[in-house]
C-alpha positions as CSV (number, residue, x, y, z in Angstrom):
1,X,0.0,0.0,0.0
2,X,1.4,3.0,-1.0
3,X,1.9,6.1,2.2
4,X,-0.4,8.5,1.3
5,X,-3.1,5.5,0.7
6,X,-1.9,4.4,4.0
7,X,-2.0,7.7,5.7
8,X,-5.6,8.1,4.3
9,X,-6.7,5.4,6.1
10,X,-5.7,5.8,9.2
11,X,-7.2,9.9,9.0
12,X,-10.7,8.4,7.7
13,X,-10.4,6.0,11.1
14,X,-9.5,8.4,13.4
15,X,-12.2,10.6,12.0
16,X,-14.8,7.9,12.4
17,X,-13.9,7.8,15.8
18,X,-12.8,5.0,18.3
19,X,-12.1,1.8,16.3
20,X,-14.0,-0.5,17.9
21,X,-16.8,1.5,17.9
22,X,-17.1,1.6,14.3
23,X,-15.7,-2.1,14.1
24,X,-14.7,-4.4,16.3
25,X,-16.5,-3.3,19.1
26,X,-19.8,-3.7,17.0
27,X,-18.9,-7.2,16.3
28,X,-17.8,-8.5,19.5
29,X,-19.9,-7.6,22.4
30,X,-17.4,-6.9,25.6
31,X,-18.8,-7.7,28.8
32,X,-17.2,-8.1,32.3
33,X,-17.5,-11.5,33.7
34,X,16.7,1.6,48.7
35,X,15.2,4.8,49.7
36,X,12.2,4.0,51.3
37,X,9.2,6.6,52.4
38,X,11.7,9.5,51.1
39,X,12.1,8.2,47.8
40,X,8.0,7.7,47.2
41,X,7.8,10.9,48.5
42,X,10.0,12.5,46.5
43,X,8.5,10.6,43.6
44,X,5.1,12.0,43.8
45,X,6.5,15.7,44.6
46,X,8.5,15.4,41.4
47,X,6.0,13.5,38.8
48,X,5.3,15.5,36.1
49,X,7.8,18.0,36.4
50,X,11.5,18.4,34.3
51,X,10.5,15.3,32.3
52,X,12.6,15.7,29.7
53,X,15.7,16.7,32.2
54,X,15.0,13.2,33.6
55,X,15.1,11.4,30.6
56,X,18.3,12.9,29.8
57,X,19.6,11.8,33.1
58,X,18.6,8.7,32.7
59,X,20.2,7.9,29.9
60,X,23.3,9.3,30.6
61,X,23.4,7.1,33.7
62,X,22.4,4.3,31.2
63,X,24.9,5.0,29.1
64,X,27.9,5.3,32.0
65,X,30.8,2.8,31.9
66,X,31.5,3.3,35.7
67,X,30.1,1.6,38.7
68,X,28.8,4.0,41.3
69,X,31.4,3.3,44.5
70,X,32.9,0.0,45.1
71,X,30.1,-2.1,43.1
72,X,31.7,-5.3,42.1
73,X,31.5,-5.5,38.1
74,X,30.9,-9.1,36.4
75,X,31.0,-10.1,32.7
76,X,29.5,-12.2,30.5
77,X,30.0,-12.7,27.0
78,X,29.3,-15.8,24.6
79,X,33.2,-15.7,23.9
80,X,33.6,-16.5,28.1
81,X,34.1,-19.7,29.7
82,X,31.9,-21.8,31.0
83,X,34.0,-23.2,33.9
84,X,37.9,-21.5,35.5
85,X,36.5,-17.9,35.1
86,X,35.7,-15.8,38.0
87,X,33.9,-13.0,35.4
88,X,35.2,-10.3,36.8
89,X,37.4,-8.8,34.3
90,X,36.5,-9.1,30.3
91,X,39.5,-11.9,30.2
92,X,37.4,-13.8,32.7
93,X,34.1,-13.3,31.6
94,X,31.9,-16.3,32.3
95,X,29.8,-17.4,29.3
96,X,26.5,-17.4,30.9
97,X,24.8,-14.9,33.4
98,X,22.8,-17.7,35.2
99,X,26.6,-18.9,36.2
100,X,27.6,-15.2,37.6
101,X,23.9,-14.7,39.1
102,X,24.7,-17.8,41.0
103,X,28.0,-16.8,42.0
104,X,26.7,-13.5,43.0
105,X,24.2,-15.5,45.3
106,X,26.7,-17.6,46.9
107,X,28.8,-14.2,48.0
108,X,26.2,-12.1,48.5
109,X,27.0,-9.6,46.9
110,X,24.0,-6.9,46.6
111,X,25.2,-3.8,44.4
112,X,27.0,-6.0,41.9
113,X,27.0,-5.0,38.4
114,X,26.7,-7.3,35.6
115,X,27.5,-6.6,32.0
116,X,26.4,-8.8,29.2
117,X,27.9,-8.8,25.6
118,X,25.4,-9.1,22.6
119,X,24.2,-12.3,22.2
120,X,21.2,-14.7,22.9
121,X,21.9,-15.8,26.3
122,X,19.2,-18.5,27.5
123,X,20.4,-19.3,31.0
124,X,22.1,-22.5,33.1
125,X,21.6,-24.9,30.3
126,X,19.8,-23.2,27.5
127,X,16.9,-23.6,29.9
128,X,15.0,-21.0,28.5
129,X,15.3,-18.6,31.5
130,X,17.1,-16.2,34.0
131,X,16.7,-15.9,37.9
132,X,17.9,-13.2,40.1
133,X,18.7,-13.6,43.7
134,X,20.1,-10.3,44.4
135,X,19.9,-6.2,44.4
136,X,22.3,-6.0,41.4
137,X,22.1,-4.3,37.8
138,X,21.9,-6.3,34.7
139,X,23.0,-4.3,31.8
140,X,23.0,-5.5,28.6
141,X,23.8,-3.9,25.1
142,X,27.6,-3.7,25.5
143,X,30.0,-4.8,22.5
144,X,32.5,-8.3,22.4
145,X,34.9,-5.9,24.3
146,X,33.1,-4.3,26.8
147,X,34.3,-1.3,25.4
148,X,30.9,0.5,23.9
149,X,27.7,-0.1,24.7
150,X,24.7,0.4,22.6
151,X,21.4,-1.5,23.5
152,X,19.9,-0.8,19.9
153,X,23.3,-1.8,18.2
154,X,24.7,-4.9,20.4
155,X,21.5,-6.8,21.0
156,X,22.0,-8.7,24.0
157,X,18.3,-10.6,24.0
158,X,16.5,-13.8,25.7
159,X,14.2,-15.1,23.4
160,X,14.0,-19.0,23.6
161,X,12.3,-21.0,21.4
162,X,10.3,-24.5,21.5
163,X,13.1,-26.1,22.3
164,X,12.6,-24.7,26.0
165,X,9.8,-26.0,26.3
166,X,10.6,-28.6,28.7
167,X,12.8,-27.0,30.7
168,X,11.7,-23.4,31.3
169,X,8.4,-24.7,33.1
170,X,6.6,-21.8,34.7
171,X,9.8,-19.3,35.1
172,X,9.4,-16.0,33.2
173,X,12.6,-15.3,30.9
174,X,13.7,-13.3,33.6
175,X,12.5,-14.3,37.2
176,X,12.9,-12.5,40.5
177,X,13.2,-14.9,43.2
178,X,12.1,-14.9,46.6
179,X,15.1,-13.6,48.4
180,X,14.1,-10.3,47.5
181,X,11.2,-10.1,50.0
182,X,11.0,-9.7,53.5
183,X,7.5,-9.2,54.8
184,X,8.8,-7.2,57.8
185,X,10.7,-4.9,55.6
186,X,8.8,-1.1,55.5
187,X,11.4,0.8,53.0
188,X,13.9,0.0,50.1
189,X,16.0,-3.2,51.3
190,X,18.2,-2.1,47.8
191,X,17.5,-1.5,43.8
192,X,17.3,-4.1,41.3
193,X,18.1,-2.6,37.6
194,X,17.0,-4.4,34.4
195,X,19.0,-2.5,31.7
196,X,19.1,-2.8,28.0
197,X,17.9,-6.2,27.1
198,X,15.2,-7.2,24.7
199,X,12.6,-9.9,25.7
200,X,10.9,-11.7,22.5
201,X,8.9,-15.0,23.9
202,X,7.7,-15.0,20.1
203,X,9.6,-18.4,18.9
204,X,8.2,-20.2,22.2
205,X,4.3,-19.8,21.5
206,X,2.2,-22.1,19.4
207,X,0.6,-20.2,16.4
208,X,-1.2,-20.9,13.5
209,X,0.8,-21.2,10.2
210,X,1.4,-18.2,8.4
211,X,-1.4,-18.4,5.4
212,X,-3.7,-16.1,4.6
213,X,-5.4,-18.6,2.0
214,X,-7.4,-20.5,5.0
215,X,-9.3,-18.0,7.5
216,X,-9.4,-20.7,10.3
217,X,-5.2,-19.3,10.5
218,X,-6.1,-15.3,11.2
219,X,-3.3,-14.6,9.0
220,X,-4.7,-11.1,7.3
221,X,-1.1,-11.4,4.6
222,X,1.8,-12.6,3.5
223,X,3.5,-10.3,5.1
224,X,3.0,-11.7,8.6
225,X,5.2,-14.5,10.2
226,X,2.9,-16.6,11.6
227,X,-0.9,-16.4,12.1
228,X,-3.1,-15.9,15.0
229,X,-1.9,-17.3,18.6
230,X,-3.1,-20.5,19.8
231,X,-5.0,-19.4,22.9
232,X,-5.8,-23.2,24.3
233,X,-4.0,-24.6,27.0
234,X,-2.3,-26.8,26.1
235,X,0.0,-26.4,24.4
236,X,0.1,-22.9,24.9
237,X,2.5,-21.8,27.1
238,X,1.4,-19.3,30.4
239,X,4.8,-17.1,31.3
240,X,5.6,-13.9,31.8
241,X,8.5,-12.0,30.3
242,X,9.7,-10.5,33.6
243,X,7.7,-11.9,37.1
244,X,8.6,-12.4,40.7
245,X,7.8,-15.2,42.9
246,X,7.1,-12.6,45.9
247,X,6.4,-9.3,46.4
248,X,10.0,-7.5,45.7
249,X,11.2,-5.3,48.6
250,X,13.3,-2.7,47.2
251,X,13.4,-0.2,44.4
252,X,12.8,-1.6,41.0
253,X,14.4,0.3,37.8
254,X,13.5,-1.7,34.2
255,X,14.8,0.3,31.3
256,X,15.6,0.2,27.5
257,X,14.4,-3.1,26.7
258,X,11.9,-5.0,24.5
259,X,9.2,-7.1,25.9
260,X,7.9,-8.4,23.3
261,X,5.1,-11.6,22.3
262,X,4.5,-12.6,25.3
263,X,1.7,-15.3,26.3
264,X,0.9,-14.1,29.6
265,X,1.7,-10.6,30.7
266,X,5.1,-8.2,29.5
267,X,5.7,-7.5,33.5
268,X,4.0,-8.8,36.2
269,X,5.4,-8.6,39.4
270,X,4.6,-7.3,43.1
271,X,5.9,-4.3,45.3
272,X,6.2,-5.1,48.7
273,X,7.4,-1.3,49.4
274,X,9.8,1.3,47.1
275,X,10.1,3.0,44.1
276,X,9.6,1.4,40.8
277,X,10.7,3.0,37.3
278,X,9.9,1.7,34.1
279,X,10.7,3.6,31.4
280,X,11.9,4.2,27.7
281,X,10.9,0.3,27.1
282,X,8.6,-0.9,24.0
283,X,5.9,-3.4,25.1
284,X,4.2,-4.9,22.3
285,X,2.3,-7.4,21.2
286,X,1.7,-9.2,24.9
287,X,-1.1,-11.3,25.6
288,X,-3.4,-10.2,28.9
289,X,-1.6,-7.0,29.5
290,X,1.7,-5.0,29.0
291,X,2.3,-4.1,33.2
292,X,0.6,-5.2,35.8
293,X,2.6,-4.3,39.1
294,X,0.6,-5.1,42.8
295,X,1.3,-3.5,46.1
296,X,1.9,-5.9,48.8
297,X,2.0,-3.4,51.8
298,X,-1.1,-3.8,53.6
299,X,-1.7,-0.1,54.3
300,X,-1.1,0.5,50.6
301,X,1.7,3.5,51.3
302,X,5.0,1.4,50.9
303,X,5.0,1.7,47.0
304,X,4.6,4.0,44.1
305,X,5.4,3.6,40.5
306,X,6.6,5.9,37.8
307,X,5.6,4.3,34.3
308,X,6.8,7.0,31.6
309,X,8.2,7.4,28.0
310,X,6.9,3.7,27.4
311,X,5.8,2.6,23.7
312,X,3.0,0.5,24.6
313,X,1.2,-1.6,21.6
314,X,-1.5,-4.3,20.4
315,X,-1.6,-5.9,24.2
316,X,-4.0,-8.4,23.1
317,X,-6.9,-10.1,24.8
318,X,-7.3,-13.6,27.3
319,X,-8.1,-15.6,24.0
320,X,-9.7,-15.1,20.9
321,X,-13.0,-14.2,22.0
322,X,-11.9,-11.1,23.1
323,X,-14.3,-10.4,25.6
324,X,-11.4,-9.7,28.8
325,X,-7.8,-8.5,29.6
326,X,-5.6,-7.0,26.8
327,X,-4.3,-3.9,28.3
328,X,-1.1,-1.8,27.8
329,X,-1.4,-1.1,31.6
330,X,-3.3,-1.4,34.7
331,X,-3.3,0.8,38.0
332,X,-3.3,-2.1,40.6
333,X,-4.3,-1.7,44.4
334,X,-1.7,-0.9,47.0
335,X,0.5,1.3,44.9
336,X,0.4,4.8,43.7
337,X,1.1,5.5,40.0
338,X,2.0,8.0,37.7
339,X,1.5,7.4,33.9
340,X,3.3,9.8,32.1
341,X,4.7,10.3,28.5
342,X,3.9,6.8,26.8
343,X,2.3,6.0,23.9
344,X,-0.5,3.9,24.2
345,X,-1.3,2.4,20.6
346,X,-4.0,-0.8,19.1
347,X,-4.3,-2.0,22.6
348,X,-7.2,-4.9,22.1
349,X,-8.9,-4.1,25.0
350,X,-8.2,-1.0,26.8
351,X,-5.1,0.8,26.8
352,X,-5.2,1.7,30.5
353,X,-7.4,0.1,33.3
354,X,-8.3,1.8,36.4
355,X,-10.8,-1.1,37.2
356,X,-9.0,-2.3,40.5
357,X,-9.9,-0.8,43.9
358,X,-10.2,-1.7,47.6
359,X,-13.8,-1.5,49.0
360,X,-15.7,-1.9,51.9
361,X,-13.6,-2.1,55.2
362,X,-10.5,-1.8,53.4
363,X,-11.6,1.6,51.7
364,X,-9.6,4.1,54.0
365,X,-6.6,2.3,53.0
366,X,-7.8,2.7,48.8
367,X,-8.0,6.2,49.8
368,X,-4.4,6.7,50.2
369,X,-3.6,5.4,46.8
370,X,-2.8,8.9,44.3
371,X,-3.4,7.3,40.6
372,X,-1.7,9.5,37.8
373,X,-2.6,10.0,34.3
374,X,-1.1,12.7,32.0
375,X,0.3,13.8,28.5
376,X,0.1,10.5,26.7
377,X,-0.7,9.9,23.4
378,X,-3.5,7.3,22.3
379,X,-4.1,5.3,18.6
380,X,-6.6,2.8,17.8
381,X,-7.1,1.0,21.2
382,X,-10.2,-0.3,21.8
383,X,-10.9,1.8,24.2
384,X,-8.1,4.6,26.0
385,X,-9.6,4.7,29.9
386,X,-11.6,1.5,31.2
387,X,-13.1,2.5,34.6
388,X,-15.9,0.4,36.7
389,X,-19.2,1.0,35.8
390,X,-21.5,3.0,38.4
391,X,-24.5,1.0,37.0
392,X,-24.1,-2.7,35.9
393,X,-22.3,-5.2,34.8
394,X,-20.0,-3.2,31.8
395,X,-17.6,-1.7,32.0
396,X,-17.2,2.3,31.6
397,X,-15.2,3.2,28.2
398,X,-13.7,6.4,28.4
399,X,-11.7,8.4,25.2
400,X,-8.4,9.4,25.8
401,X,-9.8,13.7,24.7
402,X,-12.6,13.0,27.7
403,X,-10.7,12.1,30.5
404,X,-10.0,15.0,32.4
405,X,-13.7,15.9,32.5
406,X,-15.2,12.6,32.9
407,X,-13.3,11.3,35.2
408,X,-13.1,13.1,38.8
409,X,-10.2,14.3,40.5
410,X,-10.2,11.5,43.3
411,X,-10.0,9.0,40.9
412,X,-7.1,10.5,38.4
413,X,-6.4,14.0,40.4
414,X,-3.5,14.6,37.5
415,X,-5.4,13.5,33.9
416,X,-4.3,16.9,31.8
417,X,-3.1,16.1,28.1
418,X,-4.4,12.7,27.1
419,X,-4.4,13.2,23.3
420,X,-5.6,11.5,20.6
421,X,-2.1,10.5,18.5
422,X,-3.2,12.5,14.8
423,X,-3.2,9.8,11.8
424,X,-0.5,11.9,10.3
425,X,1.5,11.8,13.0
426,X,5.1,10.3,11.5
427,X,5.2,7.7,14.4
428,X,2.4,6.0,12.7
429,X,5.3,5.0,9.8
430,X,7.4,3.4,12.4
431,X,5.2,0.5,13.3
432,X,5.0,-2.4,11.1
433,X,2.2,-1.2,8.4
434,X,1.3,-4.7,7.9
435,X,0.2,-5.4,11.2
436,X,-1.7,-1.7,12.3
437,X,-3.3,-2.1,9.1
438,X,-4.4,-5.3,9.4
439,X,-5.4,-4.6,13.3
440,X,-7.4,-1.4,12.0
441,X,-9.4,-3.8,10.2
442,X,-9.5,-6.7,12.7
443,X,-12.9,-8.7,12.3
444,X,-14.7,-11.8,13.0
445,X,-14.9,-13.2,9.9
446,X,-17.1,-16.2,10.6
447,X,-19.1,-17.4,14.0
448,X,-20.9,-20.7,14.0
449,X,-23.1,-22.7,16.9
450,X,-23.5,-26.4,16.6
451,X,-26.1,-27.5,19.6
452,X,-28.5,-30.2,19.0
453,X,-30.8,-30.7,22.0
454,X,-32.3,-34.4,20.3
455,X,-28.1,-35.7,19.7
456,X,-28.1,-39.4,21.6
457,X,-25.4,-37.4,23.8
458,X,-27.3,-34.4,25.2
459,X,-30.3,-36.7,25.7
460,X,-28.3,-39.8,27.8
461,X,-27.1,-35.7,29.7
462,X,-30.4,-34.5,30.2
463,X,-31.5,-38.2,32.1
464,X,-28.5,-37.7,34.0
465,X,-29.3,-34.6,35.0
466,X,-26.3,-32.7,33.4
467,X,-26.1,-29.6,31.2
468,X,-26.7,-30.3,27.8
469,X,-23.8,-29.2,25.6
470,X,-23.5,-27.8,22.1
471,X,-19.8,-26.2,20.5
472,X,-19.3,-22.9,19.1
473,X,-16.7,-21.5,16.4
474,X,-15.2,-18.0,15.9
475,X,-13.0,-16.7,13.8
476,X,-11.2,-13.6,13.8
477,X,-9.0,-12.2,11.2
478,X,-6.2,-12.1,13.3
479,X,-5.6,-12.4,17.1
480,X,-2.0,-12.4,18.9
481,X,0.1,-12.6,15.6
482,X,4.2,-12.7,16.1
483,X,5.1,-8.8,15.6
484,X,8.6,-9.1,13.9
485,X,11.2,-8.4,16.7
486,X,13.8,-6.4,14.1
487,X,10.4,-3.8,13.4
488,X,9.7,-3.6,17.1
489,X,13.1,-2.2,17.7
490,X,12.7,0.3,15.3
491,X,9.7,2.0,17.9
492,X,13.2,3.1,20.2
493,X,13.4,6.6,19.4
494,X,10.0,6.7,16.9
495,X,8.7,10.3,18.7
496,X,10.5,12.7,20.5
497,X,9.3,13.1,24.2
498,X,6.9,10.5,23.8
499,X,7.1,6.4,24.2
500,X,10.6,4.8,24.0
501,X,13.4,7.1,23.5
502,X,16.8,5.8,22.0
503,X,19.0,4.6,24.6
């Protein structure tokens, strides 16, 4: 298609209004079955102010080849060695970070730094997987040398494939364990950093084969690499990209990575108290939701998040009925959050949720949580705000342009400049045109019942005294589709100020 026919479409859309409105939402009915107290104070004094100044500063601290005091640095690198190295010098490097994560266990030593080559690095084993024991900062994106690092240049990724099936069980490709929580602890034990790595869980999933030529595949082109996701279970896998076991008692910093195709959440993890950062990351293309993070401090003021300058795209829904989940992000109870500075784009459900709250006895405590939502851009999600409704079962569908009137200050007491992305804009050429194309036109395309009360089965049911049973088939012109991990990079950098910056 050529751009200005491209362009054209997307204008006409946005025009017509919300997508699902005119479309999809018409033809699938949606129904709802370290620093402690001072540094979430500081957090919520400072949202929404110098945002540009702190993404600079950010990324120059991202970008620094020096440890902060005496941190202990480790390498890895697939030229290391797999036994005789101690990893800490490039000579020594150890050849996989599961070995120097252990080693770093066994000394305890909190504050470490590791740095990790560009690669494919799969854990102990080529199990599939990663797990972290200790308040340390994993940086990928640095050359064979360790002497330049560029996340976008030196990909250091995880991104197993069906051959980990067996062995990667139910551990997300990068797993937090449960040292990291103390259920006494009531401030930052330490920080944990996630730096620089890209996340892709697209190779492990079961999908349909990639032809368009049969509709039961959801493949809308030739252009895709697979079709639609297999949503059963089995074989479908259910893991996270990044998870903890236990709420995580400490700061949390996750930065200039890809989370890409997952089958169950991008992040999901819990806060038992602290600050946690995500930013400049691109989320796309995860089923369920993008981030989910949980307070675990009972009184709910141990936590807050900052979630900014996040590319957040096509999180798609629980299956392929589409009737729950798929959202970018969620405010969850027991944490304050502000939402700042991301663009939220063909999220399949909602692009944010504000659906979870405390009630009853526990409502003084939901009172204390502050919920944040300001200058973001929106494109083509299914709906921009979800909220409760005040009068049934549905839920309440807010646009991104109505927010700050609709919605009242106690809910969302910051919800200024939540804009609608124009269909011009120039970050609209930096996704894969394929794919928003073929999500801006995403249909059932066929939707059959087959129930026969007189079959010899639902009789011998009905004398039993069992529900009769019948079968149904949907299908949808495309649902969860592999988005093409070399494209998805290209998203780093795609608007100034807004979504994932270039690290």
């Amino acid at each position: 298609m050529k751009a200005k026919t491209f362009l054209s479409l997307f204008v006409a859309i946005a025009m017509a209004g919300s997508l699902h409105a005119q479309g999809l939402g018409g033809l699938i009915q949606r129904t709802a079955a370290g620093a402690g107290n001072a540094i979430v104070d500081k957090a919520r004094m400072d949202a929404g102010h110098n945002n540009q100044a702190q993404q600079n500063q950010s990324q120059s601290q991202a970008k620094s080849a020096t440890p902060a005091g005496n941190a202990k640095v480790y390498y890895v690198s697939k030229n290391g060695a797999s036994r005789g190295a101690d990893g800490l010098s490039v000579a020594t490097a150890k050849k996989d970070i599961q070995a120097v994560l252990d080693i770093i266990k066994e000394n305890g030593d909190n504050g470490a730094i590791v740095r990790v080559s560009e690669g494919n690095f799969l854990g102990r084993a080529n199990a599939g997987y990663i797990e972290i024991y200790n308040w340390i900062t994993l940086e990928g994106g640095w050359n064979a040398d360790f002497t330049e690092r560029d996340p976008l240049k030196y990909i250091t990724k995880i991104q197993p494939t069906q051959e980990q099936l067996g062995t990667n069980g139910s551990k997300a490709l990068i797993t937090v364990a449960r040292d990291l929580d103390d259920v006494m602890a009531k401030k930052a034990k330490g920080t944990l950093i996630i730096d620089g790595f890209m996340l892709d869980y697209g190779f492990e999933n079961f999908y349909k084969p990639a032809d368009p030529s049969d509709e039961r595949f959801g493949c809308p082109s030739k252009a895709f690499e697979t079709g639609r996701m297999e949503d059963a279970t089995p074989p479908q896998v259910h893991h996270q990209i990044f998870h903890s076991d236990g709420w995580i008692a400490g700061n949390v910093i996750i930065r200039n990575c890809l989370i890409a195709n997952s089958p169950y959440f991008g992040l999901q993890f819990g806060s038992r108290c602290g600050e946690v950062e995500i930013y400049n990351n691109v989320i796309i293309s995860n089923r369920y939701g993008g981030c989910r993070v949980t307070g675990g401090d009972k009184n709910g003021e141990a936590s807050h998040m900052n979630f900014h300058h996040n590319t957040v795209a096509f999180s798609w829904c629980r299956d392929k009925y589409m009737e729950d989940m798929g959202y970018g992000f969620e405010f969850m109870t027991l944490i304050s959050a502000d939402v700042h500075h991301n663009l939220f784009v063909g999220n399949n459900y909602a692009a944010v949720a504000r659906t979870h709250a405390l009630s009853g006895p526990d409502a003084p405590i939901e009172a204390k949580r502050i919920t944040n939502l300001y200058d973001n851009y929106y494109f083509l999600n299914a709906a921009d705000l979800q909220l409760p409704s005040k009068g049934g079962g549905k839920w309440t569908n807010v646009k991104c342009t109505d927010i700050e009137d609709m919605v009242d200050e106690k809910t969302l007491p910051k919800a200024e400049n939540n804009l609608e992305l124009p269909a011009g804009d120039a970050v609209i050429n930096a996704f894969d045109k394929d794919y928003l194309e073929a999500f801006a036109n995403l249909k059932v395309i066929s939707q059959s019942q087959n129930f026969n009360p007189n079959s010899a089965s639902n009789q011998f049911r009905q004398a039993m005294g069992m529900n009769m049973q019948g079968s149904e088939t949907r299908r949808v012109s495309m649902y969860g589709n592999r988005y093409n991990f070399d494209k998805a990079l290209k998203l780093f950098g795609a608007k100034a100020n807004y979504g994932a910056q270039k690290p």
